[in-house]
C-alpha positions as a Markdown table, in Angstrom:
| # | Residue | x | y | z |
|---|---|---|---|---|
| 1 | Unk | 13.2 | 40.7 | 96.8 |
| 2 | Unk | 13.2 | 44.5 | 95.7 |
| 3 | Unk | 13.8 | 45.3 | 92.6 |
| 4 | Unk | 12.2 | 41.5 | 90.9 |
| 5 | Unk | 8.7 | 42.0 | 88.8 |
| 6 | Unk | 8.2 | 38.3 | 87.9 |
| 7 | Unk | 8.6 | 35.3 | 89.3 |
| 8 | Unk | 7.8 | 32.6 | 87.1 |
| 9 | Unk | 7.9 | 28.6 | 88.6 |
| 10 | Unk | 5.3 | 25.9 | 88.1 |
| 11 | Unk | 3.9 | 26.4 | 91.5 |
| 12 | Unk | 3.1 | 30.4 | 90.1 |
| 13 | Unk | 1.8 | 29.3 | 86.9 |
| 14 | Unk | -1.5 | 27.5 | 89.4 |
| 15 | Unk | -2.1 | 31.2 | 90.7 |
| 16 | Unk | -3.3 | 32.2 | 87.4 |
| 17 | Unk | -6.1 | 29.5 | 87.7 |
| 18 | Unk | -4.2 | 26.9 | 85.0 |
| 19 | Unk | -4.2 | 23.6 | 85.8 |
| 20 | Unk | -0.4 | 22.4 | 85.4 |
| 21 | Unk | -1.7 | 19.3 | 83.2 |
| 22 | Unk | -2.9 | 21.9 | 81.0 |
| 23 | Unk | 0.7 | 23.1 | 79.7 |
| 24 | Unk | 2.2 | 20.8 | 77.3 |
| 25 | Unk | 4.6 | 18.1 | 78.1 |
| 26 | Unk | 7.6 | 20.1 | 76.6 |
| 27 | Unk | 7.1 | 22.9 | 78.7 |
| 28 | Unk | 6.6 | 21.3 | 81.9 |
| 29 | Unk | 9.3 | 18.8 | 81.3 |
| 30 | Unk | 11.7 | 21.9 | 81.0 |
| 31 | Unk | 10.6 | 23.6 | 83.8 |
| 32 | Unk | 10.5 | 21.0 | 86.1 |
| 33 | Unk | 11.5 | 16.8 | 86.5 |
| 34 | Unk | 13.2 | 14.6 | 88.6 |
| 35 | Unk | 16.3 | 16.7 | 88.5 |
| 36 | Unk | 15.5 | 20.4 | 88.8 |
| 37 | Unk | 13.3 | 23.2 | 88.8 |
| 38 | Unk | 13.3 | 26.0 | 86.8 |
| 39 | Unk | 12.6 | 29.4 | 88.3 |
| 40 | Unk | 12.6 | 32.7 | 85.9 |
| 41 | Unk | 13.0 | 36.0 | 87.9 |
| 42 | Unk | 12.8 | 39.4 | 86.0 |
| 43 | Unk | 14.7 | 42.1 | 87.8 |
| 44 | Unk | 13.4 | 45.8 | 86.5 |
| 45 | Unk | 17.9 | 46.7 | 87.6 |
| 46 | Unk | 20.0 | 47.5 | 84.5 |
| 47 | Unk | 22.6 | 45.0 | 83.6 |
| 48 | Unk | 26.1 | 45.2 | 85.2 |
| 49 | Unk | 24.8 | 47.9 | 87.7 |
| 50 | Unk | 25.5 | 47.7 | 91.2 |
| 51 | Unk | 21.9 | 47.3 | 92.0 |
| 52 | Unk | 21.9 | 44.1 | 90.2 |
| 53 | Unk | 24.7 | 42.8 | 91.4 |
| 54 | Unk | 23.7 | 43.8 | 95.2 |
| 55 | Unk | 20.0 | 41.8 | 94.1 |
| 56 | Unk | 22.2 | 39.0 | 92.5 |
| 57 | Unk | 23.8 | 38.4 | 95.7 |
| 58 | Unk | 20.5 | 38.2 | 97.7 |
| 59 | Unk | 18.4 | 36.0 | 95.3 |
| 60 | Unk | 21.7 | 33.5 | 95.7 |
| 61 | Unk | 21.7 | 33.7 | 99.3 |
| 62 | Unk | 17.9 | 33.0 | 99.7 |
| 63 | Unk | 18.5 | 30.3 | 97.1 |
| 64 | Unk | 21.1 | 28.4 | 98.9 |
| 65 | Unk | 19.5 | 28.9 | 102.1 |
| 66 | Unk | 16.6 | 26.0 | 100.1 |
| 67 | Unk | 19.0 | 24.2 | 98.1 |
| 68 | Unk | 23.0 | 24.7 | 98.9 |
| 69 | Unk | 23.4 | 22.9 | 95.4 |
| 70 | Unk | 21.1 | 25.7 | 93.4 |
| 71 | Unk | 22.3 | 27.3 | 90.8 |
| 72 | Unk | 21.6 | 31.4 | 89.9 |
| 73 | Unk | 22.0 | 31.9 | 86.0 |
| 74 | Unk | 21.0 | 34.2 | 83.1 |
| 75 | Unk | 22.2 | 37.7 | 82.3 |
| 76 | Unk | 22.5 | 39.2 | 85.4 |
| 77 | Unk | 24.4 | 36.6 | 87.3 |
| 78 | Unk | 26.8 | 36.3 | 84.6 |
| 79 | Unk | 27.6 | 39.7 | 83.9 |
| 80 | Unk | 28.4 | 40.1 | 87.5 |
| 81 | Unk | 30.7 | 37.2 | 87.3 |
| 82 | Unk | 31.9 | 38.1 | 84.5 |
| 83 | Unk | 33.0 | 41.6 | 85.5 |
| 84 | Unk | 34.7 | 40.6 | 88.7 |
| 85 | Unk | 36.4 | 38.0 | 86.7 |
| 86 | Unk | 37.4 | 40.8 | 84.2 |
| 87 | Unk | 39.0 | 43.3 | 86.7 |
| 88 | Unk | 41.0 | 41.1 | 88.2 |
| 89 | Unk | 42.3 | 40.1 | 85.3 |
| 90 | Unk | 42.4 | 43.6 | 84.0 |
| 91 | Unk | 44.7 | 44.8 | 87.3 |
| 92 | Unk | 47.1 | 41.7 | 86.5 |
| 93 | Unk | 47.4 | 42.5 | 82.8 |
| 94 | Unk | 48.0 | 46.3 | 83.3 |
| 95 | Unk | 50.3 | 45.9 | 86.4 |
| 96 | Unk | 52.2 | 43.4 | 84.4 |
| 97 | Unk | 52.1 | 45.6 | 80.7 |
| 98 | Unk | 53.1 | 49.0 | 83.0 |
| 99 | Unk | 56.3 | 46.6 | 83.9 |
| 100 | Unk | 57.5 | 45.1 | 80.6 |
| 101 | Unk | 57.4 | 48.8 | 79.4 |
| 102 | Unk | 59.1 | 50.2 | 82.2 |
| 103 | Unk | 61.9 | 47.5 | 81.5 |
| 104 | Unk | 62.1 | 48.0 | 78.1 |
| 105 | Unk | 62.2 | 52.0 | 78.7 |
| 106 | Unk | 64.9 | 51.3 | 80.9 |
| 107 | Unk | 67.5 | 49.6 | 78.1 |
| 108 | Unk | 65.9 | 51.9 | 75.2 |
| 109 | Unk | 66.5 | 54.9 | 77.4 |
| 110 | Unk | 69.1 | 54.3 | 79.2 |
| 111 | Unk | 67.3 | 56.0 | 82.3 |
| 112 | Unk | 65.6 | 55.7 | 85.5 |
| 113 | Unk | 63.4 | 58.4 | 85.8 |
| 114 | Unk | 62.7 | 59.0 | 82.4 |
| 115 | Unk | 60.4 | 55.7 | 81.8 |
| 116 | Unk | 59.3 | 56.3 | 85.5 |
| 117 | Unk | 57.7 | 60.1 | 84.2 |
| 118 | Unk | 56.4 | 58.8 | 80.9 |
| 119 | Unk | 54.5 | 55.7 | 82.7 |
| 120 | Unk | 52.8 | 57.9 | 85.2 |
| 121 | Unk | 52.2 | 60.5 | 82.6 |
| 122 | Unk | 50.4 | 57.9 | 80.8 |
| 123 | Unk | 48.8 | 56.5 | 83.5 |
| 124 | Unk | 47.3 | 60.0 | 84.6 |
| 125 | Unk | 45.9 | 60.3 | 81.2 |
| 126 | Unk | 44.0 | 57.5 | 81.5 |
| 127 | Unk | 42.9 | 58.2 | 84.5 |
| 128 | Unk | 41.7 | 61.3 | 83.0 |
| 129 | Unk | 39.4 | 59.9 | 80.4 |
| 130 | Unk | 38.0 | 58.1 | 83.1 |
| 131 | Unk | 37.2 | 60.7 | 85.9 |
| 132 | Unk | 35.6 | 62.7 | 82.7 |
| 133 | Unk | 33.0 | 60.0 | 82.3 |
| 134 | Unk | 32.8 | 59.6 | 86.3 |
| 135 | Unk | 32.1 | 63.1 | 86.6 |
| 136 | Unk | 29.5 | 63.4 | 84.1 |
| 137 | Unk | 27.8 | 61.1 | 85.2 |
| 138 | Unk | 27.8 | 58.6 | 82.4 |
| 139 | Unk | 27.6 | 55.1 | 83.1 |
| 140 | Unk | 29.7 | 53.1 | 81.0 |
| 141 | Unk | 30.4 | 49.0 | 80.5 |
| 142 | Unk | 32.7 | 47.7 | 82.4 |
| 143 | Unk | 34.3 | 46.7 | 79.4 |
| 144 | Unk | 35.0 | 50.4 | 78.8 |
| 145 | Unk | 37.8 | 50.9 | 81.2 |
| 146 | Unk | 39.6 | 47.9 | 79.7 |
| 147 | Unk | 40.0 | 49.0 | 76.3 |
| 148 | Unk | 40.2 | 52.6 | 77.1 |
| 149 | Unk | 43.1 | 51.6 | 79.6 |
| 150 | Unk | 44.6 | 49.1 | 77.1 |
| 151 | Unk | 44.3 | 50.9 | 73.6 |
| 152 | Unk | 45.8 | 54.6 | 75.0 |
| 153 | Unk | 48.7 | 52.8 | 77.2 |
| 154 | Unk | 49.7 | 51.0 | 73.7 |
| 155 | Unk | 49.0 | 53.8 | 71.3 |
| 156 | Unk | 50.8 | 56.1 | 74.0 |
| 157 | Unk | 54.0 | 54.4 | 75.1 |
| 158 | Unk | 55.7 | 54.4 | 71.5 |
| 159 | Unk | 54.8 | 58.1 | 71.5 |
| 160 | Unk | 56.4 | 58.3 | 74.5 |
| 161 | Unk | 59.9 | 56.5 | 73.9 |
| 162 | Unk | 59.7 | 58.6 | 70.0 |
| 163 | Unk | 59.6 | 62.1 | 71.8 |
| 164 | Unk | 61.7 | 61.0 | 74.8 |
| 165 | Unk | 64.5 | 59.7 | 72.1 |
| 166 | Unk | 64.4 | 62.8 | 70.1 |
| 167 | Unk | 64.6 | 65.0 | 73.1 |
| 168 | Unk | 67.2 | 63.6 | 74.5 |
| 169 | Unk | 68.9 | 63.8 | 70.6 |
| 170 | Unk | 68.0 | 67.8 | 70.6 |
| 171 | Unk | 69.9 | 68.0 | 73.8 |
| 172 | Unk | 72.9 | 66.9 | 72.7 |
| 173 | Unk | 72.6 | 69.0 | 69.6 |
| 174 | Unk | 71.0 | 72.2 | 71.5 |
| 175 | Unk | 72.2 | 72.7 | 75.0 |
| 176 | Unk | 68.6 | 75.0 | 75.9 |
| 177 | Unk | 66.0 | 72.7 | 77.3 |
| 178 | Unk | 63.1 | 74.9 | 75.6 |
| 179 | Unk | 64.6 | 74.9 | 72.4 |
| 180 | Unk | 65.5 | 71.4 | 72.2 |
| 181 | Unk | 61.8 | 70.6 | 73.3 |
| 182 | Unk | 60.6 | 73.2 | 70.8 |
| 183 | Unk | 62.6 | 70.9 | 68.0 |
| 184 | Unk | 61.6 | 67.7 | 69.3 |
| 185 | Unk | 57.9 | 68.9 | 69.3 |
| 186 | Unk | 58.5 | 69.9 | 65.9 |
| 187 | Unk | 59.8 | 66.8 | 64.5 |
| 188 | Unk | 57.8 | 64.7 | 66.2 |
């Protein structure tokens, strides 16, 4: 498989010329009984990248294809797991956070629209932050996305419903939209 450097399985250890009686009990014990056979593959793919993942995905389907009950483990195999599980996860969080707050918007402001703007405001500029790393090419954990996603929608939304509750207070004072947003920006 492209991309794998090493296999290591006691049937690879007899092409370096060592007798498998040679290794100690311990070792062949672990690698191989009555129950299973262990096989170590080193892939030269970073972790979490999609070449990994794509190789993951053939080493389990030539696997299976020998032994439907196999099972692929280690680093790779689990953070590829581990990151599907995670964005699914991460979609049903969000989806669900974006519509508490637009609820709670909704009583606090006594508006439609207004929590509608502030959520896709939000949602842009988080979107920003992570086209910038997109576009400069910087490859960043999954993980990233998540608390990037999670820590500015937080640390945003009370912003939000501050300055949208003072504006709205500077209108009724100050009938000029500028000037009332000029105030609000002020105190805020």
């Amino acid at each position: 498989v492209k991309g794998i450097d090493l296999v290591l399985a006691p049937s690879t250890i007899l092409d370096f010329g060592l007798p498998i009686e040679m290794l100690p009990e311990e070792i062949t014990k672990f690698m191989e009984n009555d129950q299973y056979q262990l096989i170590v593959l080193n892939s030269t793919y970073e972790i979490a990248s999609d070449e990994l993942n794509k190789q993951v995905q053939v080493v389990d389907k030539l696997v299976k294809k020998y032994d439907k009950e196999a099972i692929v483990a280690g680093e790779g195999p689990l953070m590829k797991d581990l990151t599907t599980i995670a964005d699914h996860d991460f979609k049903m969080v969000n989806s669900a956070s974006i519509f508490v707050i637009f609820i709670l918007m909704l009583i606090v402001l006594k508006s439609f629209s207004l929590p509608f703007i502030l959520i896709l405001a939000i949602e842009f500029a988080i979107f920003l932050n992570m086209a910038c790393a997109y576009y400069m090419k910087t490859t960043l954990p999954f993980i990233a996305s998540i608390v990037v996603g999670t820590i500015q929608l937080g640390a945003t939304i009370d912003y939000a419903i501050l300055m949208a509750t003072k504006y709205l207070e500077q209108r009724k004072v100050r009938k000029e939209k500028k000037k009332a947003m000029k105030e609000t920006l002020k105190t805020t």
